[in-house]
Z-matrix of the N, CA and C atoms (Angstrom, degrees):
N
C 1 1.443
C 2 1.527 1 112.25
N 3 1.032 2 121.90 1 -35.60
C 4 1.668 3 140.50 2 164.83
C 5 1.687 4 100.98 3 -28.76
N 6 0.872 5 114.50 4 -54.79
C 7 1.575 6 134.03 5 -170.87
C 8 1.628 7 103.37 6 -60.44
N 9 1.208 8 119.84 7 -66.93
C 10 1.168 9 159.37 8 128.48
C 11 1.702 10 96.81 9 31.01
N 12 1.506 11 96.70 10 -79.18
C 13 1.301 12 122.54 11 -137.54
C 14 1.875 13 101.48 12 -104.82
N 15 1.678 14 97.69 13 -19.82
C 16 1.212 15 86.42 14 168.01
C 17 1.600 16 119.00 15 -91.02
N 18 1.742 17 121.08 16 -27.25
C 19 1.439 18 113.62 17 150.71
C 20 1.337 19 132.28 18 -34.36
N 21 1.450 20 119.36 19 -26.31
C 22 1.101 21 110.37 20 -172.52
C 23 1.833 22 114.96 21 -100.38
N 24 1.292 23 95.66 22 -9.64
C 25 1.360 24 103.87 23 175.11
C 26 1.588 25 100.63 24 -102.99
N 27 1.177 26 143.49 25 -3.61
C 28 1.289 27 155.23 26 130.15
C 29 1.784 28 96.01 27 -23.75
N 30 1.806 29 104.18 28 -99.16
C 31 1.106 30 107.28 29 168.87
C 32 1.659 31 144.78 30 -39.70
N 33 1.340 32 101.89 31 -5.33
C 34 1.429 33 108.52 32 162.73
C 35 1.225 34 112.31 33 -87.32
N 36 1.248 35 125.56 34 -33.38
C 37 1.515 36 120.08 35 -167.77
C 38 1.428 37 97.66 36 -65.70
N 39 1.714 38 110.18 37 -58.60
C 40 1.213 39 114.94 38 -171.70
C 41 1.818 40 117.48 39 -53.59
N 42 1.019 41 97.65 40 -54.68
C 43 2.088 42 89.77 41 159.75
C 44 1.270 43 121.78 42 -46.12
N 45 1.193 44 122.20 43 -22.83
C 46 1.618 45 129.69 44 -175.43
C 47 1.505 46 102.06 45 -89.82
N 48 1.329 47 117.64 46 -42.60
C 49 1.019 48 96.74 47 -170.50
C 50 1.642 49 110.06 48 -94.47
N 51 1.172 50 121.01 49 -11.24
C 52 1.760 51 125.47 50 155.34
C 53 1.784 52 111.13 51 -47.41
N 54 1.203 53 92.59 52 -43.98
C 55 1.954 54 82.47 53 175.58
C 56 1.247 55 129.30 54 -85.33
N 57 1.429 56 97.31 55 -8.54
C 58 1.926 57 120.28 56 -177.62
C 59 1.757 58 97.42 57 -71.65
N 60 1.342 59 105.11 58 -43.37
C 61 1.642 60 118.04 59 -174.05
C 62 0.970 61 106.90 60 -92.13
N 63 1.473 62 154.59 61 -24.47
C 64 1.359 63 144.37 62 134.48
C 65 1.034 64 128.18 63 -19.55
N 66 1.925 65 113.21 64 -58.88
C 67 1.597 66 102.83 65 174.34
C 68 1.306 67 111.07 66 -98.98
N 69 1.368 68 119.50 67 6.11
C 70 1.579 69 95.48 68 160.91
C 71 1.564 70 110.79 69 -84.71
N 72 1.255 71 122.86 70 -13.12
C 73 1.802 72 118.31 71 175.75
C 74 1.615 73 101.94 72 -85.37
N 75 1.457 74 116.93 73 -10.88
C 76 1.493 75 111.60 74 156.61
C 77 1.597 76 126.52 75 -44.22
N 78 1.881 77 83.47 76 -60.28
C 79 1.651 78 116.90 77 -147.77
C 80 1.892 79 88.07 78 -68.45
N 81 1.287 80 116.52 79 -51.17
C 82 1.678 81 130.95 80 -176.31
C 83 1.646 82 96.44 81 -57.60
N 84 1.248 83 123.11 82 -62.82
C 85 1.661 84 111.22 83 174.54
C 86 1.656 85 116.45 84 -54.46
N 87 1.019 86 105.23 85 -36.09
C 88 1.835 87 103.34 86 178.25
C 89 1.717 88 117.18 87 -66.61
N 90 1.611 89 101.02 88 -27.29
C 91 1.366 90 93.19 89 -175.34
C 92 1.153 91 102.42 90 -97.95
N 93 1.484 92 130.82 91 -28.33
C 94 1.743 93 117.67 92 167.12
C 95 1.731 94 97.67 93 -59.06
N 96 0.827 95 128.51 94 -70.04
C 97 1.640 96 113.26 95 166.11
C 98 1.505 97 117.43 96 19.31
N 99 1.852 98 81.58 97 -91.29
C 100 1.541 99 92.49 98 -172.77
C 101 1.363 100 141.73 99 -87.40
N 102 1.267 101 100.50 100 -16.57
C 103 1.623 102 116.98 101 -173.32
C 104 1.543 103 107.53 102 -109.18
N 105 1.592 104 124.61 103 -34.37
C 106 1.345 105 120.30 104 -177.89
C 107 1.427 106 106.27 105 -99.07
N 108 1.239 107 149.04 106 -19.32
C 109 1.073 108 126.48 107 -160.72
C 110 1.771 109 104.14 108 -108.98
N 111 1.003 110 91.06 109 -33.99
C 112 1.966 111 91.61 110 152.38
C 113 1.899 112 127.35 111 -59.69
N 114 1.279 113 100.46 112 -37.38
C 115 1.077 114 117.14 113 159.54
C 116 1.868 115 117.02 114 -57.33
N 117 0.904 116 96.74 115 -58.79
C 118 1.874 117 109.19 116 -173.69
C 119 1.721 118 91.12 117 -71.62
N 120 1.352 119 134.40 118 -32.34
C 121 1.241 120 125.79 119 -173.09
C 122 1.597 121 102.77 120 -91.42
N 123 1.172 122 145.71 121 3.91
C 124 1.497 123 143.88 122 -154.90
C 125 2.034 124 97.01 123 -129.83
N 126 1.723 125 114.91 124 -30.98
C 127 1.385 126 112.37 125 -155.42
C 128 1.983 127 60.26 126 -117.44
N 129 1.009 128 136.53 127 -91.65
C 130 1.511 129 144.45 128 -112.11
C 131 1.740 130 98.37 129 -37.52
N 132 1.088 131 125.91 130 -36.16
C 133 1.850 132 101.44 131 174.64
C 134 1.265 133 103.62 132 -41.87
N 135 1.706 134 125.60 133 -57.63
C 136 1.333 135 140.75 134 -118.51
C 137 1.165 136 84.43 135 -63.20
N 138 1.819 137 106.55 136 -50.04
C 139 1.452 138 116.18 137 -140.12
C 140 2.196 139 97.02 138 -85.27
N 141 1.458 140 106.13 139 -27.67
C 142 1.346 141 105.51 140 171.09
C 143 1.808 142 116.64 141 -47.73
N 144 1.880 143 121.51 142 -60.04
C 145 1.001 144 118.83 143 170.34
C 146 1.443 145 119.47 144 -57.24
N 147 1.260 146 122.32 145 -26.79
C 148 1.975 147 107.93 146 -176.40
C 149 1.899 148 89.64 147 -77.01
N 150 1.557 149 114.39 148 -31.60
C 151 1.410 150 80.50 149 -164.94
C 152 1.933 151 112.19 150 -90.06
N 153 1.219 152 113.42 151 8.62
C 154 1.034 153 142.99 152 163.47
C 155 1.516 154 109.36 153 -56.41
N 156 1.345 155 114.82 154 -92.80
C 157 1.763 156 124.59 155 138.09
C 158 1.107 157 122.52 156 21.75
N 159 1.594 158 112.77 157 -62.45
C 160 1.717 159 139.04 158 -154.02
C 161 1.509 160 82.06 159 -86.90
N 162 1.300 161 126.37 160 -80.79
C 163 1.941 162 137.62 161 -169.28
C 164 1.195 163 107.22 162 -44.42
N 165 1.089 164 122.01 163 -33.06
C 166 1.841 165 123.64 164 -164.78
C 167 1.994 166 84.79 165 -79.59
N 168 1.236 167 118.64 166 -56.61
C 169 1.800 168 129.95 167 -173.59
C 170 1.730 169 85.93 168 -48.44
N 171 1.457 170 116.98 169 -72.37
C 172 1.409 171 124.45 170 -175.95
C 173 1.609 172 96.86 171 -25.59
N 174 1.442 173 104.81 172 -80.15
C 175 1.349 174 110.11 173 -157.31
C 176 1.744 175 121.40 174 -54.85
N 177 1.426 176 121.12 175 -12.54
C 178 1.162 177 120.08 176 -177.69
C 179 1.399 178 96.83 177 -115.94
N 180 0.923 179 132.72 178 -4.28
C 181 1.676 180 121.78 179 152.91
C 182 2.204 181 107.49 180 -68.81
N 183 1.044 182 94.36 181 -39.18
C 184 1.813 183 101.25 182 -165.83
C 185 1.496 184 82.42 183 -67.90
N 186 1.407 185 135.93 184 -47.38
C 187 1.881 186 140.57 185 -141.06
C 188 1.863 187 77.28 186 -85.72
N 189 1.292 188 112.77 187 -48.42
C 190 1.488 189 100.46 188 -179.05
C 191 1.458 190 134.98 189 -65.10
N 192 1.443 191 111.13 190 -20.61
C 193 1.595 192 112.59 191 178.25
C 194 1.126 193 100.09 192 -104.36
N 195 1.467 194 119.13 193 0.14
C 196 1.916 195 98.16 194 169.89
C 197 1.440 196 95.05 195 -99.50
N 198 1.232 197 133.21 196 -8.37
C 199 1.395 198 112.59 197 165.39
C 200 1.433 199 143.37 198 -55.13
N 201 1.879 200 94.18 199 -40.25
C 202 1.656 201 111.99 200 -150.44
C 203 1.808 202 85.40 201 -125.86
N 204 1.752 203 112.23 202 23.62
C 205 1.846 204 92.37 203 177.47
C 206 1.695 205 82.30 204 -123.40
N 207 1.117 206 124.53 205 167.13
C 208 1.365 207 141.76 206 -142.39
C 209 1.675 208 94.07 207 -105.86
N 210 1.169 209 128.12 208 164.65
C 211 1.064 210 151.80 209 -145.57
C 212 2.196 211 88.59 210 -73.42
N 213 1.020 212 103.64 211 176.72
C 214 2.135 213 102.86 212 -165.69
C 215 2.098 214 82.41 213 -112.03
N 216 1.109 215 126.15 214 122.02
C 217 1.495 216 117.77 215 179.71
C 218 1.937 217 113.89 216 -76.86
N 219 0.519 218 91.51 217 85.94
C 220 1.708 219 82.80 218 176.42
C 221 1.552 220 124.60 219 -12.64
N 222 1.462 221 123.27 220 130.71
C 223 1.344 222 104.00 221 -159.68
C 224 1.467 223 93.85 222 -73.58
N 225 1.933 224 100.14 223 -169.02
C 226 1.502 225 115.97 224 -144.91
C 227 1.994 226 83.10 225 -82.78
N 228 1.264 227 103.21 226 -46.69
C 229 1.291 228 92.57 227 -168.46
C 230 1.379 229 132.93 228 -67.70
N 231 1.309 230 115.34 229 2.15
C 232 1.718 231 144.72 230 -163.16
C 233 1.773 232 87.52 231 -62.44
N 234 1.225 233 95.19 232 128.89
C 235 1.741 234 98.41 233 167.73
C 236 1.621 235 113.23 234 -56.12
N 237 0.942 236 121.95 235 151.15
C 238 1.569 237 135.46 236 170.18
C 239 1.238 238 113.42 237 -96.63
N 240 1.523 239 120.92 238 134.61
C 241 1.917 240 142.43 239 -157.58
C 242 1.441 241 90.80 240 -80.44
């Protein structure tokens, strides 16, 4: 019965701790809820134009070194036309 009795207190912990993690994946959804997704809805343009900003800088740095760097040589082993 020893055997028994410690499976089942095995399985208690493990039920205990299934509901322990239940409401803490509650408590973590309630506060992205309330505090982050108002947040992400109040800044998220802001943060769309700076990173907007950043790609446009990206993109005319990349438009600039393919302008002024010299043609890409084909490697050595590249078949010949």
């Amino acid at each position: 019965m020893s055997g028994e009795s410690s499976k089942h207190a095995w399985e208690q912990r493990v039920s205990e701790a299934g509901s322990r993690i239940e409401e803490e994946v509650r408590r973590v959804v309630n506060y992205i809820n309330s505090e982050v997704v108002p947040e992400v809805r109040t800044n998220g343009s802001d943060a769309l134009r700076a990173a907007a900003k950043e790609l446009q800088k990206l993109a005319d740095y990349m438009d600039s070194r393919r302008s002024s760097a010299p043609p890409p040589r084909p490697p050595e082993d590249a078949p010949k036309p």
